[in-house]
PALOGU-50203 format. One record per residue (C-alpha): residue number from 1; residue in one letter; chain; x, y, z. Coordinates in steps of 0.5 Angstrom, whole numbers, plus 500, padded with zeros to 3 digits. Each point is the difference from the previous one (the first is absolute). Layout:
PALOGU-50203
NUM_a_A_X_Y_Z
...
This chain:
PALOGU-50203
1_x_A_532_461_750
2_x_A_501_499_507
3_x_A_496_506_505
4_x_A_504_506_502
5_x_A_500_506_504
6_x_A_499_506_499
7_x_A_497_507_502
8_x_A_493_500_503
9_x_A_494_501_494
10_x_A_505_499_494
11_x_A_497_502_494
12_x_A_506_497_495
13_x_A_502_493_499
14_x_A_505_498_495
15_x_A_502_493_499
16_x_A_508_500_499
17_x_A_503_493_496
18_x_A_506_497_499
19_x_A_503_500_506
20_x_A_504_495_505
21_x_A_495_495_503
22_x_A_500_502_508
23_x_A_503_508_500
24_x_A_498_504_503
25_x_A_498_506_497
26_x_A_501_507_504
27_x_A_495_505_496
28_x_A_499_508_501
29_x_A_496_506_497
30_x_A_499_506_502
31_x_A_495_503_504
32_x_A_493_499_498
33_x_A_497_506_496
34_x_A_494_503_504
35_x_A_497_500_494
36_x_A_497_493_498
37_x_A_502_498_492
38_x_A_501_494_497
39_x_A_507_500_497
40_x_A_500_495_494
41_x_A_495_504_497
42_x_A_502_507_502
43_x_A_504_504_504
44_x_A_499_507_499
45_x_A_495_500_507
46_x_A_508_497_504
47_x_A_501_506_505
48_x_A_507_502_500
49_x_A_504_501_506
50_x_A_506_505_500
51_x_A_506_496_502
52_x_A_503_494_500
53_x_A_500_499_509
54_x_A_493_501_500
55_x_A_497_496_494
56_x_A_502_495_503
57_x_A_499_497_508
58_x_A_504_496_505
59_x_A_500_492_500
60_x_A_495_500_506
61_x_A_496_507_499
62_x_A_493_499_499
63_x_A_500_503_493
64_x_A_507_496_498
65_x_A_497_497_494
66_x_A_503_493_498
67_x_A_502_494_503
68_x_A_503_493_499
69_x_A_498_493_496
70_x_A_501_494_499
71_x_A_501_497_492
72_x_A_496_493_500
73_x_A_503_493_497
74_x_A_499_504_492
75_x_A_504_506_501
76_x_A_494_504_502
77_x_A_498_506_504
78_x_A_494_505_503
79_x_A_503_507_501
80_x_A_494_504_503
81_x_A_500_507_501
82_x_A_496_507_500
83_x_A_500_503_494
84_x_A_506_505_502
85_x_A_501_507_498
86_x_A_506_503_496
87_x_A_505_504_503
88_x_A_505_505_497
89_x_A_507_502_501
90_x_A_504_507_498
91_x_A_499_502_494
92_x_A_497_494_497
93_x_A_493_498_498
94_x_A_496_495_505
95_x_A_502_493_498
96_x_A_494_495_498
97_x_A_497_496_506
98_x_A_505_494_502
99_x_A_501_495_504
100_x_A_507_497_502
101_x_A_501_493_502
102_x_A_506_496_502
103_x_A_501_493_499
104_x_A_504_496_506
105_x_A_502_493_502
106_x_A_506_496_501
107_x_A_506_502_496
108_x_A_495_505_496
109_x_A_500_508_501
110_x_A_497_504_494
111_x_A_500_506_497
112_x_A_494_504_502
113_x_A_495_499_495
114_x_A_494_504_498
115_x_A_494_500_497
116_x_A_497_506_497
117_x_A_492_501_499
118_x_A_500_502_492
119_x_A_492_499_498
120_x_A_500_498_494
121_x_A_506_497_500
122_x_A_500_492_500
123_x_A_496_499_506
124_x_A_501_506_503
125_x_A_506_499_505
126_x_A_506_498_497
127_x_A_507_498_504
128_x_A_506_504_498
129_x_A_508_501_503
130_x_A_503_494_504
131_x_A_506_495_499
132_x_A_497_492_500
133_x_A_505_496_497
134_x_A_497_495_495
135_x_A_492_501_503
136_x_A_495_505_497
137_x_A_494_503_505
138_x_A_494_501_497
139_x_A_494_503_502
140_x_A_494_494_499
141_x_A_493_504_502
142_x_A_500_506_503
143_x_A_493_503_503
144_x_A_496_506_503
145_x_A_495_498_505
146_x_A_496_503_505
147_x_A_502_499_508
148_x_A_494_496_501
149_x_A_502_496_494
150_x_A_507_499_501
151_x_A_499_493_503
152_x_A_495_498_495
153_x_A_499_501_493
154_x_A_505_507_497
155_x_A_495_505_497
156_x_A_505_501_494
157_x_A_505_495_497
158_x_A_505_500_496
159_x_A_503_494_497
160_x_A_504_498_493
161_x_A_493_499_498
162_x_A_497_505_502
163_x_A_501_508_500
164_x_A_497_504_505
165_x_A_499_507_495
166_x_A_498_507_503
167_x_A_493_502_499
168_x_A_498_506_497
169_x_A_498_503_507
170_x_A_507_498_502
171_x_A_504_502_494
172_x_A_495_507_502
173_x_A_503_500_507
174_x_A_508_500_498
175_x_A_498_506_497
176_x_A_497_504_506
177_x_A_505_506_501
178_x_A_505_500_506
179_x_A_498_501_507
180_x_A_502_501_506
181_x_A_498_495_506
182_x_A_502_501_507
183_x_A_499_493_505
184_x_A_503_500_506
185_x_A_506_495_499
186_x_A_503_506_496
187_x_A_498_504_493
188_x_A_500_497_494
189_x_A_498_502_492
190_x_A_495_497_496
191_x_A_503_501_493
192_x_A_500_498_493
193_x_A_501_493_498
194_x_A_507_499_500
195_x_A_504_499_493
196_x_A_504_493_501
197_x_A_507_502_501
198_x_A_507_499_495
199_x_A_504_495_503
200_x_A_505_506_501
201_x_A_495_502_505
202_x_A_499_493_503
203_x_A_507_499_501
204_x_A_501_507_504
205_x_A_495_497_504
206_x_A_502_493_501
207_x_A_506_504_502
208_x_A_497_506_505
209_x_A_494_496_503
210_x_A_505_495_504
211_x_A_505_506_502
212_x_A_500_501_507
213_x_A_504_506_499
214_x_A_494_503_495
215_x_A_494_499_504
216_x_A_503_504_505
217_x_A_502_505_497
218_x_A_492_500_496
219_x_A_498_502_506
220_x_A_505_506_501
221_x_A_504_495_506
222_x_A_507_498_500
223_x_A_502_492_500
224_x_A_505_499_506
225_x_A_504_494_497
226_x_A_502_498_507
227_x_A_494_500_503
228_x_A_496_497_493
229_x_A_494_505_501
230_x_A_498_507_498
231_x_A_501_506_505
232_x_A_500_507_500
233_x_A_507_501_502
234_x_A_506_497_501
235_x_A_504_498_506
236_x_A_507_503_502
237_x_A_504_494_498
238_x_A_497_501_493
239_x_A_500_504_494
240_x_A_494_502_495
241_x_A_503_498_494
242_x_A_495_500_494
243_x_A_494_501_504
244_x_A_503_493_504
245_x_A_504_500_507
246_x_A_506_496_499
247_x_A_507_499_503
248_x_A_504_507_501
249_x_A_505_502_494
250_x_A_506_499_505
251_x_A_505_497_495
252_x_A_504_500_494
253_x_A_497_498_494
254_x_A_500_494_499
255_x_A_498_495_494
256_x_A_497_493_503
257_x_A_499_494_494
258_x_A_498_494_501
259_x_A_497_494_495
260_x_A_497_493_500
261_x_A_498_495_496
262_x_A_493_499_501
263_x_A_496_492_498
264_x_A_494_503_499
265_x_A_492_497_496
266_x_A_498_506_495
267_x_A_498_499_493
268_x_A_501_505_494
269_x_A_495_504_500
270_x_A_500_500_509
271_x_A_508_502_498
272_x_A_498_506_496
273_x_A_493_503_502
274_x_A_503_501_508
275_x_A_507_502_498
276_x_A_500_507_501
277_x_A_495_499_507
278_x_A_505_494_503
279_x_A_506_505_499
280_x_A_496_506_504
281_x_A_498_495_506
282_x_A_507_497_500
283_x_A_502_508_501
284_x_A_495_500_505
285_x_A_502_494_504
286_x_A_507_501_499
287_x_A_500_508_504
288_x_A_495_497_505
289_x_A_505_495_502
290_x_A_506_506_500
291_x_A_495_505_502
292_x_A_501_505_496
293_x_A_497_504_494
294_x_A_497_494_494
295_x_A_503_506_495
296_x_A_507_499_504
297_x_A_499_493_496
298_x_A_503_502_494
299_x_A_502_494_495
300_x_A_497_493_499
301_x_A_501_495_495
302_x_A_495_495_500
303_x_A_501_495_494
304_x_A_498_493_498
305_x_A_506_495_501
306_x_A_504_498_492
307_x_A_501_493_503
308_x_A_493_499_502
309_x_A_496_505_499
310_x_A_494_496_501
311_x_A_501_498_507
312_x_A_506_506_503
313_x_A_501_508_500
314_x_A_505_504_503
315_x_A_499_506_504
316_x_A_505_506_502
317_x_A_498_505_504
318_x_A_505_506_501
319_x_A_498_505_505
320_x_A_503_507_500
321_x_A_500_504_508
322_x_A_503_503_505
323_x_A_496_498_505
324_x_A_504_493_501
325_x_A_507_498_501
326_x_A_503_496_494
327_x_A_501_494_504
328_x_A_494_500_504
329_x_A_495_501_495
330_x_A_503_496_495
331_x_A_499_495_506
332_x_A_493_501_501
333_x_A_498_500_492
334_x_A_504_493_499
335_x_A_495_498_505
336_x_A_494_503_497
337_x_A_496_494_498
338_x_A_503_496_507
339_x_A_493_502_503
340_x_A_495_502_494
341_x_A_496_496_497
342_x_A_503_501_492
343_x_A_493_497_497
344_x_A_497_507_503
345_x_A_504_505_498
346_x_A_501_496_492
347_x_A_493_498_500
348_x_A_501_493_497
349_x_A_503_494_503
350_x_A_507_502_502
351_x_A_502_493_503
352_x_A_508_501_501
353_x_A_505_507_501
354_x_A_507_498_500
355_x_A_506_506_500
356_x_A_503_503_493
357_x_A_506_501_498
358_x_A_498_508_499
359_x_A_506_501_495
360_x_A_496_494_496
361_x_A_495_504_497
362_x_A_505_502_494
363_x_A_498_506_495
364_x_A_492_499_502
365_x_A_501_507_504
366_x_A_502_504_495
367_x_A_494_498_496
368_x_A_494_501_505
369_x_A_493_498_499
370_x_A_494_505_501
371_x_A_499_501_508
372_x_A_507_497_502
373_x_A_504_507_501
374_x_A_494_505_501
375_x_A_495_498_503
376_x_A_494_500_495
377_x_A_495_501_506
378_x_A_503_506_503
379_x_A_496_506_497
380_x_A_494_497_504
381_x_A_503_501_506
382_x_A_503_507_499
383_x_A_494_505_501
384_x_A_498_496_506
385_x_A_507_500_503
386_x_A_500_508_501
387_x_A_493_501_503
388_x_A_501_495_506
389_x_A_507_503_500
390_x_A_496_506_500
391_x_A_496_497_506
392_x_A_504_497_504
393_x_A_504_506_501
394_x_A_506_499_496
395_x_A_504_506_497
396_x_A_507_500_495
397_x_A_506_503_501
398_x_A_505_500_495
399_x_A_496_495_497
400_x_A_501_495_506
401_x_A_492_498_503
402_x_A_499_501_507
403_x_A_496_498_505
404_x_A_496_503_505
405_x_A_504_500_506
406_x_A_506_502_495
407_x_A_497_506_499
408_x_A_499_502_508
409_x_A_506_498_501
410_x_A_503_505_494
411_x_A_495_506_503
412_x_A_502_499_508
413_x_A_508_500_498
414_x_A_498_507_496
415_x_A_496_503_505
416_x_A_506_498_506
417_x_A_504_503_494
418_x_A_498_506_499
419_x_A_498_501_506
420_x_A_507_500_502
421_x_A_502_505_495
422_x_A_495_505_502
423_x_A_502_499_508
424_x_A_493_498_501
C-alpha cells in the first residue's frame, strides 16, 4: 500500500482493500487513549472520554488523530492511527473503539465507512456502514506496533492467515475493575471491555455521531443554525427551539413540500442498512438549509423508483412551520440540492437531482416506513435538548420556548408595569 500520513508515534495500522485505484481516502479517530493498549487483542484498557466534542480533535490540532491516503494501482491503502479511546453519549455505553474513513475521487463520495477494533473477530478490525455501489472494502492486514517500529517490522500482525489472539496476561488485563484517570487533555474512564453493540444500537450512532446538532447539545450547548456552530445563547434575531437557534415563528402555518427523482449508485444491502440514518441526515440538511428545528421536518418519503429500481429513487420532503411564508419557503426548499452536495447528505452516489411532481408519490404516504413520519432518532436528542435550554437561559410560557433576552424583556415591562400601578 502506498505510504500515508497519520498522527505522530501511530501505534495501529490496518491495510484496507478493494478500493478505487488512486482515491483519496480521509480517515479519523478519536483522540488517542492515554492508556496504551493494543486493540486487535483487547480493549478493556481504552480510555473513555465523556463526550462526543472532546473524543474527537479538530483537523489541525496537535491530537487530531487521522489523516489522508492514497490507494495504490491494487486498490490498497495504509490507515495509521494511535490506538484511540472510546467516547460515550447520553445514555448510552461507550462504543468499541473506531476509526472512520472516507473514500473521494472524482465523481465518487461515499458514505463514511467504519472499522470496528473486535479482538477475536476476523483480523480484529473489521469495516461496517457505507454505501459503495458494486465495490466491496475489506480490511487486508491489520497490525499493532510500537512507535519506534512503526516504519519497520509491526510488532503485532494480523492477516487472513494469521490471528493475533490474546494472551493470558491480556485477557487478565480486560478484567481489571474500572478506574478512573484524570490527563490533562480531559477526564477519561478506564472501563470494562465493552460488549459489541446490536446493529440497533450502531445504527442510533451512525445517526448521532455525525449530528452537528447532537454534539452540541452533548456538551450542554445550543447548535446555531445560522452560524453552523455551538453557542451558549442565541442571538436577538433567532429563537431557541429544540435547544437549536432557528428563524422566529412570525408566520402562519405553512406546509412546504417538495420532490426529486434522484440517479443514484447503491446496492441492496447499502439501500437498506442506511435507510433510516439517510432519512435523519436528509432531515438535518433540509432544516439547516431553512434554518429551522430538524423535528420541524416532519415527512419524508425515500423510496427505490418501480421503474428502475436499480438506478433511481424518489424523495418528498414536507416541512410543517411557521417560520416561513409559503412561497418563500417552498422557494428556498426547491433549491435545496442547487448548492449541497446530494452524495453528502445520502451517503452514496447521488449522480443526478431532477424536480418531482409531489402529487406523483400516490398512496406511498399513507403507508409509511419506519423513520418517514417520526423521526426514529428523536428520543436521543430529547434528555439533551432540556439541559442546554436549561443553560443557556431558556424558559416556557404557555408551552412556547423563550429565549434569554425574551425573558428580559418580559420582566422590564412587568416591573414598568407594576411600578406604574403603585405610582412608583
Amino acid at each position: 500500500a502506498s505510504a500515508s500520513e497519520g498522527p505522530e508515534g501511530h501505534d495501529v495500522e490496518v491495510v484496507v482493500g478493494g478500493l478505487p485505484p488512486g482515491a483519496r481516502v480521509h480517515f479519523w479517530a478519536a483522540r488517542a487513549s492515554n492508556t496504551r493498549y493494543d486493540p486487535l487483542s483487547y480493549t478493556a484498557a481504552a480510555d473513555v472520554w465523556g463526550s462526543l466534542q472532546s473524543a474527537y480533535a479538530d483537523l489541525g490540532d496537535e491530537d487530531y488523530n487521522g489523516g489522508l491516503a492514497t490507494a495504490d494501482r491494487s486498490g490498497r491503502a495504509t490507515i495509521r492511527i494511535r490506538a484511540p479511546g472510546r467516547h460515550g453519549a447520553c445514555g448510552q455505553e461507550p462504543r468499541p473503539p473506531h476509526v472512520h474513513f472516507k473514500v473521494c475521487k472524482p465523481g465518487v463520495s461515499h458514505r463514511k465507512h467504519t472499522i470496528f477494533f473486535k479482538p477475536g473477530v476476523g483480523l480484529g478490525a473489521v469495516i461496517e456502514g457505507g454505501c459503495h455501489g458494486q465495490q466491496s472494502y475489506t480490511v487486508e492486514s491489520a497490525a499493532y506496533v510500537q512507535p519506534e517500529e512503526a516504519t519497520a517490522v509491526a510488532a503485532t500482525t494480523t492477516t487472513a492467515a494469521a490471528l493475533a489472539l490474546p494472551t493470558a496476561q491480556e485477557e487478565s488485563a480486560a478484567n481489571f475493575q474500572s478506574e478512573e484517570t484524570t490527563t490533562d487533555a480531559a477526564p477519561t474512564t478506564t472501563a470494562a471491555a465493552p460488549a459489541f453493540p446490536m446493529a440497533q444500537e450502531e445504527e442510533a450512532w451512525d445517526a448521532i455521531e455525525f449530528s452537528p446538532v447532537y454534539k452540541c447539545l452533548d456538551k450542554e450547548q445550543l447548535y446555531d443554525h445560522f452560524a453552523e456552530q455551538c453557542v451558549d445563547r442565541c442571538g436577538p434575531d433567532a429563537e431557541m427551539k429544540h435547544g437549536q437557534c432557528v428563524r422566529p415563528a412570525a408566520f402562519d402555518d405553512a406546509v412546504l413540500s417538495a420532490a426529486w427523482r434522484l440517479r443514484i449508485d447503491c446496492n441492496e444491502e447499502c439501500w437498506t442498512s442506511a435507510f433510516r440514518v439517510t432519512l435523519h441526515a436528509v432531515r438535518l440538511e433540509v432544516a439547516g438549509h431553512l434554518d429551522v428545528p430538524w423535528q420541524e421536518v416532519q415527512r419524508l418519503v425515500w423510496r427505490k423508483d418501480d421503474r428502475e429500481p436499480d438506478t433511481h429513487a424518489v424523495l418528498k420532503v414536507t416541512v410543517l412551520t411557521r417560520r416561513h411564508d409559503e412561497s418563500e419557503g417552498l422557494r428556498q426548499l426547491l433549491a435545496l440540492w442547487n448548492h449541497t452536495d446530494a452524495s453528502d447528505v445520502f451517503g452514496l452516489d447521488v449522480q443526478a437531482a431532477e424536480a418531482w411532481d409531489p402529487a406523483g408519490f400516490g398512496g406511498l404516504e399513507t403507508s409509511p416506513l419506519p423513520g418517514e413520519q417520526a423521526d426514529v432518532f428523536a428520543g436521543d436528542y430529547a434528555p439533551l435538548e432540556e439541559k442546554a435550554e436549561g443553560r443557556a437561559g431558556g424558559a416556557r410560557l404557555a408551552g412556547v420556548d423563550l429565549p434569554f433576552w425574551a425573558i428580559a424583556a418580559i420582566a422590564a415591562v412587568v416591573v414598568l408595569l407594576l411600578g406604574g400601578a403603585f405610582g412608583v
